[in-house]
C-alpha positions as CSV (number, residue, x, y, z in Angstrom):
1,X,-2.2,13.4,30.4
2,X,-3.9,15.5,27.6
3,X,-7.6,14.3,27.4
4,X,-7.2,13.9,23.3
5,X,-4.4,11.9,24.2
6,X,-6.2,9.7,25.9
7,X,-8.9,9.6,23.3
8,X,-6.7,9.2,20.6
9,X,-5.8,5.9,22.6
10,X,-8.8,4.6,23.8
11,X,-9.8,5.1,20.0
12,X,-6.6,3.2,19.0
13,X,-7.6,0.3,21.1
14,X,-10.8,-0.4,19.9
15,X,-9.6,-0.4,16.2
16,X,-6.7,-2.8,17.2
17,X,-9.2,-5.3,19.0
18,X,-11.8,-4.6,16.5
19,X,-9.5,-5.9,13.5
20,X,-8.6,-8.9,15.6
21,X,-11.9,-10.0,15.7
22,X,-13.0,-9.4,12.7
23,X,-9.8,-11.1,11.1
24,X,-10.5,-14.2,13.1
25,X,-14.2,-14.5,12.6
26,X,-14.1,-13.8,8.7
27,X,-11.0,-16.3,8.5
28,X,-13.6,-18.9,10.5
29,X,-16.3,-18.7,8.0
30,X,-14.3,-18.9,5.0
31,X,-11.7,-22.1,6.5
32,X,-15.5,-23.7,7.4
33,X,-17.1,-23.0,3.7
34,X,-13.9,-24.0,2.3
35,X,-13.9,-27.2,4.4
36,X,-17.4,-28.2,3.7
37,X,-15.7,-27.6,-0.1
38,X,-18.5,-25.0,-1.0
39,X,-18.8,-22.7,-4.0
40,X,-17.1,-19.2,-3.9
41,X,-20.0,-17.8,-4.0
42,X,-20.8,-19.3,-0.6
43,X,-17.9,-18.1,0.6
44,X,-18.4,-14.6,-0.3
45,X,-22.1,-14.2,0.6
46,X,-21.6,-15.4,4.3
47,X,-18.5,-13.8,4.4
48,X,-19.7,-10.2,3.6
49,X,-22.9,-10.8,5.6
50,X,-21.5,-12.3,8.7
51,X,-18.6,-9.1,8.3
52,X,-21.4,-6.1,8.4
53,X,-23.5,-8.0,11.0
54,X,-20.8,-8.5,13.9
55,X,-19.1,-5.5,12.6
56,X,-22.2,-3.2,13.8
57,X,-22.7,-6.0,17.0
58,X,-18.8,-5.6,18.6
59,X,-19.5,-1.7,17.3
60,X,-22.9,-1.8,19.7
61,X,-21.1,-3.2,22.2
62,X,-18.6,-0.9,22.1
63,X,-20.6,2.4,22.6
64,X,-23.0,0.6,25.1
65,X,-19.8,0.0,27.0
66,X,-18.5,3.3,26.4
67,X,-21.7,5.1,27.0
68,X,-22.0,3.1,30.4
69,X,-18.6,3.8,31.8
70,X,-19.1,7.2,31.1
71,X,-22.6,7.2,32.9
72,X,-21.2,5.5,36.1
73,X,-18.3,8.3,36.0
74,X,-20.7,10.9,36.0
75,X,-23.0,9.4,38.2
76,X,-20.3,9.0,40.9
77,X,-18.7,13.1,39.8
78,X,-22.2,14.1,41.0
79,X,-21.7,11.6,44.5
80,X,-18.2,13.5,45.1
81,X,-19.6,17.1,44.0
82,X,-22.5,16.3,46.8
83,X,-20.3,15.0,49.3
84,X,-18.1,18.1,49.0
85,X,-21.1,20.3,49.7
86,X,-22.8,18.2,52.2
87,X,-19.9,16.4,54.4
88,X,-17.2,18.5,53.8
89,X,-15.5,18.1,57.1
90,X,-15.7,14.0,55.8
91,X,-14.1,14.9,52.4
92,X,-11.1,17.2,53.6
93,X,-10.4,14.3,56.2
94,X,-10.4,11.9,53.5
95,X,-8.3,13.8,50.9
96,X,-5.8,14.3,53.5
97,X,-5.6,10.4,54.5
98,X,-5.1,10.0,50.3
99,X,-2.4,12.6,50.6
100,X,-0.7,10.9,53.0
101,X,-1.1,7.4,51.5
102,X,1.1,9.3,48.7
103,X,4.0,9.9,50.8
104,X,2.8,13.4,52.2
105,X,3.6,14.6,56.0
106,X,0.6,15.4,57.5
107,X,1.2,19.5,57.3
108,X,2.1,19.1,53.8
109,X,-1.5,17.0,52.8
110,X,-3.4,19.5,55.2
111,X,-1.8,22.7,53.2
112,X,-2.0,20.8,50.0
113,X,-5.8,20.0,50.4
114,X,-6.8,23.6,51.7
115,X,-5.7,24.9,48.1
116,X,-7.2,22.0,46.7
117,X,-10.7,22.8,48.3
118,X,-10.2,26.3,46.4
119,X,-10.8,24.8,43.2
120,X,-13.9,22.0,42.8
121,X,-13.0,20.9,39.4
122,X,-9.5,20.4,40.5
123,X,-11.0,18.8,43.5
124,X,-13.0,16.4,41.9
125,X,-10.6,15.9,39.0
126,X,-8.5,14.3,42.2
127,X,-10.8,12.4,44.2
128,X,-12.8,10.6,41.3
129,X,-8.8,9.3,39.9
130,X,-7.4,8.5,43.6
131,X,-10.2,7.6,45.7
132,X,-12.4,5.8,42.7
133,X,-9.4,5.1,40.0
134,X,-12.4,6.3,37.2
135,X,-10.0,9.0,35.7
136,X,-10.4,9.7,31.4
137,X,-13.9,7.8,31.2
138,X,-15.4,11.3,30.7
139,X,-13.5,12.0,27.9
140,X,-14.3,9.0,25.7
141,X,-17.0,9.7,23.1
142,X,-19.2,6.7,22.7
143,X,-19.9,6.8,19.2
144,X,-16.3,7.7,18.1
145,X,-15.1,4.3,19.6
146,X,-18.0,2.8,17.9
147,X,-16.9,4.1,14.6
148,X,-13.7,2.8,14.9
149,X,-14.5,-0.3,16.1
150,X,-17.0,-0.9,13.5
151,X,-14.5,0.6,10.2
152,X,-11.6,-1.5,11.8
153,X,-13.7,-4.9,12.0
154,X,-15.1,-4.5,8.7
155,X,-11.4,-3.1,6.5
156,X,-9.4,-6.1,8.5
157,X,-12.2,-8.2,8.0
158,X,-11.9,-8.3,4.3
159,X,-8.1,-9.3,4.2
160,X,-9.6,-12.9,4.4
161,X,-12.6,-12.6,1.5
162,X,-9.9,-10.4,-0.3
163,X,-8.4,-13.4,-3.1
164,X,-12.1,-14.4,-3.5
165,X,-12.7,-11.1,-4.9
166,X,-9.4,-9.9,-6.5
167,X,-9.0,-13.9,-7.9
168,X,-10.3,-16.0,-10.8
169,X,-12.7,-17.8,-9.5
170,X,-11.0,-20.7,-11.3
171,X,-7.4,-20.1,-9.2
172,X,-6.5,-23.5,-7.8
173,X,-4.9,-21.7,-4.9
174,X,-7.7,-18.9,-3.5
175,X,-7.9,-21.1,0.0
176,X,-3.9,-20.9,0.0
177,X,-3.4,-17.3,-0.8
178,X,-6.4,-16.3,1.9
179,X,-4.6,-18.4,4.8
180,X,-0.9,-16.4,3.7
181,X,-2.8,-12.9,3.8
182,X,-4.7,-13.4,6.9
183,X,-1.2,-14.9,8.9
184,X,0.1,-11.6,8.3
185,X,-2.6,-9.8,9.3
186,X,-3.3,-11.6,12.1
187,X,0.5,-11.2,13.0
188,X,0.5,-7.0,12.6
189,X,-2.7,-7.0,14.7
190,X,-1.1,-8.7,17.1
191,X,1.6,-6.9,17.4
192,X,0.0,-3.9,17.4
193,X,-2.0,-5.0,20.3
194,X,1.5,-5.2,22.4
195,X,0.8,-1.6,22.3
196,X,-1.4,-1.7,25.1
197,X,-0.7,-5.4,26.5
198,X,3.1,-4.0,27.1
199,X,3.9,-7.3,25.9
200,X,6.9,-7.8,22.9
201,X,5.3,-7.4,19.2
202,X,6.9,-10.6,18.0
203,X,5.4,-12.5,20.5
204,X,2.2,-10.9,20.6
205,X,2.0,-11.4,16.6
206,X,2.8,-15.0,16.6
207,X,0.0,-15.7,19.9
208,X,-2.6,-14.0,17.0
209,X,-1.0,-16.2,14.5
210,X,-1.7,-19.4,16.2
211,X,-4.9,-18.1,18.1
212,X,-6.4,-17.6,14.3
213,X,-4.9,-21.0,13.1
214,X,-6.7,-22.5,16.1
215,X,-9.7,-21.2,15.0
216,X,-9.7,-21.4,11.2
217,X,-8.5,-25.2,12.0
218,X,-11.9,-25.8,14.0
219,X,-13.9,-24.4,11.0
220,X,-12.5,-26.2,8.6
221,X,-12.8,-29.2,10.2
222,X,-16.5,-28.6,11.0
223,X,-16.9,-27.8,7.8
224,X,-15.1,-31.3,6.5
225,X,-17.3,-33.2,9.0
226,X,-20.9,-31.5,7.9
227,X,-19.8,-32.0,4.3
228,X,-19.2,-35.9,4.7
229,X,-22.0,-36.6,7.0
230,X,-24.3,-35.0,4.5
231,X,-22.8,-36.9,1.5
């Protein structure tokens, strides 16, 4: 696969679980404020503030992930590079056993790993995807998943605050309108998750749905609760 393939992907992922999240967590604070039957002003302030704040925390996590996969891949490139040079006898053995393990005769996997040999790019290239399964973590770039984990969380995010800000503040129905817009958000991110899940998008949508409803149900009620055990 093309390495910017894989980026773009990788990339894609983190924006898709990036909205979830920050769909779910917004829509939380607002069905807890609006539970507890706070102002709008409430709403808005720990909305916003709770949206940069775990926006840059799932974006730190992200590029400290990142960054460590991408360590541990080149830590073990160097393992395989030294192993080459140092217990080479070992490592043809061993590329011809993975050979065969892939439906090879063994004059085929012998002949296919003397050309392999030739090249130590190619060589390691094969050994760190067959014989370690860490193919493509070299080509994710830390801080571009962090980007676009962060942007994603943060855009998504305000689909929840958004009828608090576009609305009168006197609209009867800015609870209503916020719970319609972030069903159908939480449905297309979803769905777009089935993506990389491989699962169907209609299902996928309707798990967010109700995952989000779960949530935003436990908020409110929280919310409810506090509200009358302070009155």
């Amino acid at each position: 696969m093309n390495p910017h393939h894989q980026e773009a992907g990788r990339y894609l992922k983190d924006a898709v679980y990036g909205a979830n999240d920050g769909i779910i967590t917004t829509f939380a604070i607002v069905a807890g404020v609006a539970g507890a039957d706070l102002s709008i002003t409430t709403i808005l302030l720990l909305g916003t503030s709770n949206l940069l704040a775990d926006g840059f925390s799932m974006a730190a996590s992200s590029w400290l992930s990142a960054k460590s996969e991408r360590d541990m891949y080149q830590r073990e490139r160097s393992v395989e590079e030294w192993e080459l040079s140092d217990r080479r006898a070992s490592e043809l053995t061993q590329m011809q056993a993975l050979l065969k393990e892939r439906g090879y005769s063994p004059a085929d996997a012998k002949n296919l790993t003397d050309l392999l040999v030739k090249n130590k790019n190619l060589w390691l290239d094969f050994m760190m995807r067959e014989e370690l399964n860490l193919a493509g973590a070299h080509t994710v770039e830390p801080v571009r998943g962090a980007l676009a984990t962060f942007f994603a969380f943060v855009v998504a995010g305000m689909i929840p605050l958004s009828s608090y800000f576009f609305f009168p503040s006197s609209h009867p129905s800015l609870f209503l309108i916020a719970s319609v817009l972030t069903a159908v958000a939480l449905f297309v991110a979803g769905a777009l998750r089935s993506k990389f899940t491989k699962r169907s998008a209609f299902s996928a949508g309707i798990e967010m749905m109700i995952v989000g409803g779960i949530a935003a149900v436990i908020a409110y009620t929280i919310g409810a609760l506090v509200k009358t055990l302070i009155g």
